[in-house]
C-alpha positions as CSV (number, residue, x, y, z in Angstrom):
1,X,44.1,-84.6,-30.4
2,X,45.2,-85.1,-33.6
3,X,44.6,-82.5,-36.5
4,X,41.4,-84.5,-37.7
5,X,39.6,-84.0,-34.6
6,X,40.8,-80.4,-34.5
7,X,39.3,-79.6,-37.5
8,X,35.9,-81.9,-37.0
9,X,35.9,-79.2,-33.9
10,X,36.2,-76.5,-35.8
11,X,33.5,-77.9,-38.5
12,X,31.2,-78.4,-35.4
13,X,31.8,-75.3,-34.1
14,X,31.2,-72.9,-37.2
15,X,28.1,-75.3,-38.2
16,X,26.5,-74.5,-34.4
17,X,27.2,-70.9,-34.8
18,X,25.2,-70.8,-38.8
19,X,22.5,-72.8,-37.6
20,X,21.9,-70.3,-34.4
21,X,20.7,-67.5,-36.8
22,X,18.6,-69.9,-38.4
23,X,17.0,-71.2,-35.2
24,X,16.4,-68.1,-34.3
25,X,15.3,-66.5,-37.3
26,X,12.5,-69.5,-37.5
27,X,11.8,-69.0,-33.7
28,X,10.8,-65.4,-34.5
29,X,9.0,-66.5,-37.7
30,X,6.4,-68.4,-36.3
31,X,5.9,-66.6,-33.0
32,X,5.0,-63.4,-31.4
33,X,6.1,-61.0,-28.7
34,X,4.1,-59.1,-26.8
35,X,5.7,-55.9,-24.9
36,X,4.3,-55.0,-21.6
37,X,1.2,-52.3,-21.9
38,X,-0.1,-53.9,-25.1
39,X,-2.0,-56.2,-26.7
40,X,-1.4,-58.1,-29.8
41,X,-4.7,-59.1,-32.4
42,X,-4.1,-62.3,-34.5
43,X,-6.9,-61.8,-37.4
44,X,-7.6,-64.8,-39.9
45,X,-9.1,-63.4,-43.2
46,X,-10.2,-60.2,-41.3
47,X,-12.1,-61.8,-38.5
48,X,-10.4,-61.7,-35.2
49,X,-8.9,-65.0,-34.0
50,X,-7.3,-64.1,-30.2
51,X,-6.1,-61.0,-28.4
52,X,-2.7,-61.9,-26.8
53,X,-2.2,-59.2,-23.6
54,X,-0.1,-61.4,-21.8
55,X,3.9,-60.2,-22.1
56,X,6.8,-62.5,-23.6
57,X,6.6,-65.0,-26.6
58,X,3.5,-66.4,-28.0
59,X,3.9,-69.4,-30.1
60,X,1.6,-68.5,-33.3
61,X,3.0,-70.8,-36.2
62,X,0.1,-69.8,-38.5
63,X,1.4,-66.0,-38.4
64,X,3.5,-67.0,-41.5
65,X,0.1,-67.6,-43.7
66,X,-0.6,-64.5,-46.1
67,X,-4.0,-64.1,-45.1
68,X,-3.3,-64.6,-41.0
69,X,-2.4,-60.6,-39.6
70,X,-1.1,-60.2,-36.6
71,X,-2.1,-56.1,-35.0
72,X,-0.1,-54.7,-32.0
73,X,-2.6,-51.8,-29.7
74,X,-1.0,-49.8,-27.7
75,X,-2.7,-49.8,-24.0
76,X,-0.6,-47.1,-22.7
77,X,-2.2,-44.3,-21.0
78,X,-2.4,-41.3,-24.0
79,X,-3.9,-38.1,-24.3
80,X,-5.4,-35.5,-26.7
81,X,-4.8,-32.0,-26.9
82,X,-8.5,-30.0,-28.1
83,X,-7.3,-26.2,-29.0
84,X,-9.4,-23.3,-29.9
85,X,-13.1,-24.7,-29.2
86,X,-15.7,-22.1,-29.3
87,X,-18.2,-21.9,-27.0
88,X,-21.5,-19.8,-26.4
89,X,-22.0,-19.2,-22.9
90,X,-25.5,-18.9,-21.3
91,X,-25.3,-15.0,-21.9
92,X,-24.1,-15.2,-25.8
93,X,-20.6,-14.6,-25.0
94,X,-18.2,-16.5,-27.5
95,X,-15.6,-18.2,-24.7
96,X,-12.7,-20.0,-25.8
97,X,-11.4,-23.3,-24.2
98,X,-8.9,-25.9,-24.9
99,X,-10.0,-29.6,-23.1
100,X,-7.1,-31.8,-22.6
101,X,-8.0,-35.7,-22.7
102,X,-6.4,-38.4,-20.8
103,X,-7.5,-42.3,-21.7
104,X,-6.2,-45.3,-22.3
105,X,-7.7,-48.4,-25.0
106,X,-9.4,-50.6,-22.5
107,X,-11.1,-53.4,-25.1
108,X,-8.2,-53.4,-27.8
109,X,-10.8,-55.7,-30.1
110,X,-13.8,-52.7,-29.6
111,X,-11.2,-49.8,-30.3
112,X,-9.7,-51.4,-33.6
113,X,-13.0,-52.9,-35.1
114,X,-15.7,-50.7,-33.4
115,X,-15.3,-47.3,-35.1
116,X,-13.5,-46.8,-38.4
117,X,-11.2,-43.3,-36.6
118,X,-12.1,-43.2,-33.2
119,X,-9.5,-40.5,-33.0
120,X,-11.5,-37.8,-34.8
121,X,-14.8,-39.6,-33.4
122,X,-13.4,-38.9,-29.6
123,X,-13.0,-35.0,-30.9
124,X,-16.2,-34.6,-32.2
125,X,-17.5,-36.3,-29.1
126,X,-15.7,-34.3,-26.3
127,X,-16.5,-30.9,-28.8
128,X,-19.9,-31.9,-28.5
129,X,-20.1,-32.3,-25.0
130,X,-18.5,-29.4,-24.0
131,X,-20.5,-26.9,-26.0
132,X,-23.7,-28.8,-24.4
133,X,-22.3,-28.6,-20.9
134,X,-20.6,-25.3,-20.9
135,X,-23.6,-23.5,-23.4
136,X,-25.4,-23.6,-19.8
137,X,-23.4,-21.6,-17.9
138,X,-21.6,-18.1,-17.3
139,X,-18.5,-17.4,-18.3
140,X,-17.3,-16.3,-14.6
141,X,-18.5,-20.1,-13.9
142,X,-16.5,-21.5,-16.9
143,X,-13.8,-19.5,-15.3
144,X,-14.0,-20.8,-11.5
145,X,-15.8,-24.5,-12.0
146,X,-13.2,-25.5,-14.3
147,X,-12.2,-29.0,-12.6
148,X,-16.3,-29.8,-11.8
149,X,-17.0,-29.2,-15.9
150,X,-14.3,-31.6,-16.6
151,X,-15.9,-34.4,-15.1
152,X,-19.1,-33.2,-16.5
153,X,-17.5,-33.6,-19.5
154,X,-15.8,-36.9,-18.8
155,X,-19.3,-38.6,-17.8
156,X,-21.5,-37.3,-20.7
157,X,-19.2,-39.2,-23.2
158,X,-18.1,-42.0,-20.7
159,X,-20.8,-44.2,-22.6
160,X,-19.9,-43.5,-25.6
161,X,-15.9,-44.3,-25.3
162,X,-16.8,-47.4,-23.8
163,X,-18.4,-49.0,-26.5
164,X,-15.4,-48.2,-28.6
165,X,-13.1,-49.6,-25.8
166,X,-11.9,-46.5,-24.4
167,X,-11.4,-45.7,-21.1
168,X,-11.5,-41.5,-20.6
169,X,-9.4,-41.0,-16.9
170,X,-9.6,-37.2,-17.4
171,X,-10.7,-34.2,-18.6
172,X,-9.6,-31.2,-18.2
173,X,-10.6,-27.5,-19.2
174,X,-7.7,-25.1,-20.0
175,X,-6.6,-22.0,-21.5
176,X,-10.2,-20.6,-21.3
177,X,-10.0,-16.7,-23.0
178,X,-12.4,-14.1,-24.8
179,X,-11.7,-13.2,-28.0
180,X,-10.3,-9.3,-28.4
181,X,-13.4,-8.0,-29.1
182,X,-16.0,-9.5,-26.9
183,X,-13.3,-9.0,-24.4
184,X,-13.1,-5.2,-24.9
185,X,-17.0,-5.5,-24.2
186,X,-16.2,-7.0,-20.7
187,X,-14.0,-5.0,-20.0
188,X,-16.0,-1.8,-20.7
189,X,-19.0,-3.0,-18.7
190,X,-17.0,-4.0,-15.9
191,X,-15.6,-0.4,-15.6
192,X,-19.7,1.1,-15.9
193,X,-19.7,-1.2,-13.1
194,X,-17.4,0.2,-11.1
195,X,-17.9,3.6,-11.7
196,X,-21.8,3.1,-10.7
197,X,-20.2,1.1,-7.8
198,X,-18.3,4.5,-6.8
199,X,-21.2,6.4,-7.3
200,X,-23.4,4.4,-5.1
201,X,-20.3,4.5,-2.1
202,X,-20.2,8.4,-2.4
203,X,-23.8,8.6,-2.5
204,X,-24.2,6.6,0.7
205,X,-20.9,8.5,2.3
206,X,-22.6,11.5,1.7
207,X,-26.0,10.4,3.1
208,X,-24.6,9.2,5.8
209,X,-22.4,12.6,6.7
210,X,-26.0,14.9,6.3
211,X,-27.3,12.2,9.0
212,X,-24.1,12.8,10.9
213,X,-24.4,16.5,10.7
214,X,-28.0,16.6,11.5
215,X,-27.7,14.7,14.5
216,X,-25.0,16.3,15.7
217,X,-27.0,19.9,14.8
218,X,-30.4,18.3,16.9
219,X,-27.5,17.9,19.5
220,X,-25.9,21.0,19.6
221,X,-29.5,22.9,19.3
222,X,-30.9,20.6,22.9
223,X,-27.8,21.9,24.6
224,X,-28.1,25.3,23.7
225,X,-31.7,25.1,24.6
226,X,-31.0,23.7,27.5
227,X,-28.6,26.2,28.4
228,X,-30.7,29.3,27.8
229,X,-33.0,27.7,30.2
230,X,-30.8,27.5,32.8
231,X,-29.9,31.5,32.5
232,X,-32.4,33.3,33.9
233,X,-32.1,30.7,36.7
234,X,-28.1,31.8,37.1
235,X,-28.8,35.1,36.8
236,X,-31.7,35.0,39.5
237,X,-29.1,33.5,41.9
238,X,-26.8,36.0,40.8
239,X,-29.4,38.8,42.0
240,X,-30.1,37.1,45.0
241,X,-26.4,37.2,45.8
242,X,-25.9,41.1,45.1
243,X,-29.3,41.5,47.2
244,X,-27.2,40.5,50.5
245,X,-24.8,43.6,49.8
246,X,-26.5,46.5,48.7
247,X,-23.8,48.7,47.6
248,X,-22.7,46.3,45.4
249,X,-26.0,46.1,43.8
250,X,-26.1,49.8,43.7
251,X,-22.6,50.1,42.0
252,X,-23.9,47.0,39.4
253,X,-27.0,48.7,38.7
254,X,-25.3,52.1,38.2
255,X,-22.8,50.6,35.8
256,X,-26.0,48.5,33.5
257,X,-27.4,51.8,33.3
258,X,-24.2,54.0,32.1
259,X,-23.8,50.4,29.6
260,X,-27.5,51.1,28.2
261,X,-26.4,54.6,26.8
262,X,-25.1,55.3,23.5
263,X,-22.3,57.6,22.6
264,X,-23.5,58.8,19.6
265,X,-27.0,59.5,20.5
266,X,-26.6,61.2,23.8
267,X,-25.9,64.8,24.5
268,X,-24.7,65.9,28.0
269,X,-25.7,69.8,29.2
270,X,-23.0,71.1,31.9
271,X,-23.6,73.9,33.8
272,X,-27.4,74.4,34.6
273,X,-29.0,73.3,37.6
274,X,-31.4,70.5,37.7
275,X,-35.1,71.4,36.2
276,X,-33.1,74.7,35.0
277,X,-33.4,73.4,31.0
278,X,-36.5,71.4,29.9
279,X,-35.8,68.7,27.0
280,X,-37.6,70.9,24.6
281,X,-35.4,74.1,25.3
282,X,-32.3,72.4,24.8
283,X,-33.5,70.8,21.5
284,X,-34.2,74.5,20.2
285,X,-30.4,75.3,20.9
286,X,-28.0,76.6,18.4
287,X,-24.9,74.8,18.2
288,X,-21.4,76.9,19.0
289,X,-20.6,78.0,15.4
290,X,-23.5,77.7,13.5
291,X,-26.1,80.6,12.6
292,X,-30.4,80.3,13.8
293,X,-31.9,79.2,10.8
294,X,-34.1,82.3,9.1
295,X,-37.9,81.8,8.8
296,X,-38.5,81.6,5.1
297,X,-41.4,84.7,5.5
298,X,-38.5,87.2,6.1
299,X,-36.6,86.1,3.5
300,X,-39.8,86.4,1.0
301,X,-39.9,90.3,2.2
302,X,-36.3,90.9,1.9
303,X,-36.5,90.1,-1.6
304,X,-39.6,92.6,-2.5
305,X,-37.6,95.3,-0.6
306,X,-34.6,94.9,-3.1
307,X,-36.6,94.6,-5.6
């Protein structure tokens, strides 16, 4: 190979390699890719021509025309994030919830020509809905039937999205609060709550401790009863017993009768014989150390004699 050849090789060569960026540049100038998960729309003056979903290269040589526009949509699963939506609950109370939004463009035509921001649209939408929906119940069912008002949610504006070509997946209900002051309220009638809770358990323990009391009392007062009853019956066997053994009886009846007497009432005379003193002698006695008492007529005479 001579040096001719060599550099008809090189001309070759370097013209292949300048005409690569061209062909390539003129490839990409009148065609399209499409990436996987989206959808390209080809618009001629405005009006929609052909929705290319399919991924790869799309030959589209009238792209290059000023008033041919070629629109990529996203169809990608996305979501929206709804903070701070008030909400009256059946009962007045303001509730706060967030609602978290999962959907993806299912008619890529419907979502870029059929409403001008669906966006703020799908806001005002889900707002609506959940004010609607949650407005109807308690805020303890807010609180617990969280999942089951989602999909409440999702349903009542499933028609709507759907004429704008979304599809909603999800909905969900988050972060669901009071606000400080209606949540003080709460809190202050849960605790008159509890406290009349309290009251109500005392009141009943102490109901059911008088019942307690006063059945055991009925109890207590049957057995006694029936125990006095069976006394005399004791003590009749008793005296039937002593009745086999008469000086035993003697000796008991001796002793009851020496237990009937009382110390300080009984005054005991030693040394007269029996019928010597009556009752009414002894009671005219003078105690040892004391003088007869003097009639009050000789006292009355003593004094006019002095005199």
């Amino acid at each position: 190979m001579n040096s001719t050849e060599i550099l008809h090789l090189i001309g070759g060569i370097t013209a292949g390699l300048c005409t690569l960026p061209f062909l390539t540049g003129l490839v990409r100038l009148f065609s399209v890719r499409v990436e996987d998960e989206e959808a390209l729309l080809v618009t001629r003056f405005g009006k929609l021509e052909k929705t290319l979903t399919r991924p790869g290269w799309h030959w589209v040589p009238a792209r290059v025309l000023p008033w041919v526009r070629t629109i990529p949509v996203c169809l990608r699963r996305d979501f929206r994030d709804f903070t701070n939506i008030h909400v009256n609950d059946a009962r007045g109370t303001t509730v706060t919830v967030d609602l978290w939004l999962e959907f993806r463009v299912a008619d890529p035509a419907r979502a870029l020509f059929g409403v001008g921001d669906w966006d703020k649209s799908l806001q005002a939408l889900a707002t609506h809905a959940a004010l609607s929906i949650l407005g109807n119940r308690d805020f303890e069912q807010i609180l617990c039937d969280r999942s089951e008002l989602g999909e409440l949610v999702r349903q009542d504006i499933k028609a709507e999205t759907e004429r704008w070509g979304l599809e909603v997946e999800r909905v969900l209900i988050r972060n669901v609060s009071l606000l400080s002051e209606v949540a003080q309220q709460v809190f202050d009638t849960l605790a008159a709550q509890l406290e009349r809770a309290k009251a109500e358990v005392e009141e009943e323990g102490r109901q059911r401790v008088a019942l307690l009391e006063a059945q055991t009392s009925a109890q207590v007062a049957s057995l006694v009863a029936e125990a006095k009853g069976q006394y005399p019956a004791a003590v009749g066997r008793a005296f039937a017993a002593l009745g086999n053994n008469p000086r035993v009886l003697a000796a008991y009846n001796e002793l009851y009768a020496l237990s009937q007497v009382r110390p300080h009432r009984t005054v005991a005379f030693h040394g007269f014989e029996r019928n010597e003193l009556r009752a009414m002698d002894a009671a005219m006695l003078v105690p040892v150390g004391q003088e007869a008492p003097t009639p009050r007529n000789s006292l009355d005479e003593r004094g006019k004699a002095e005199a």
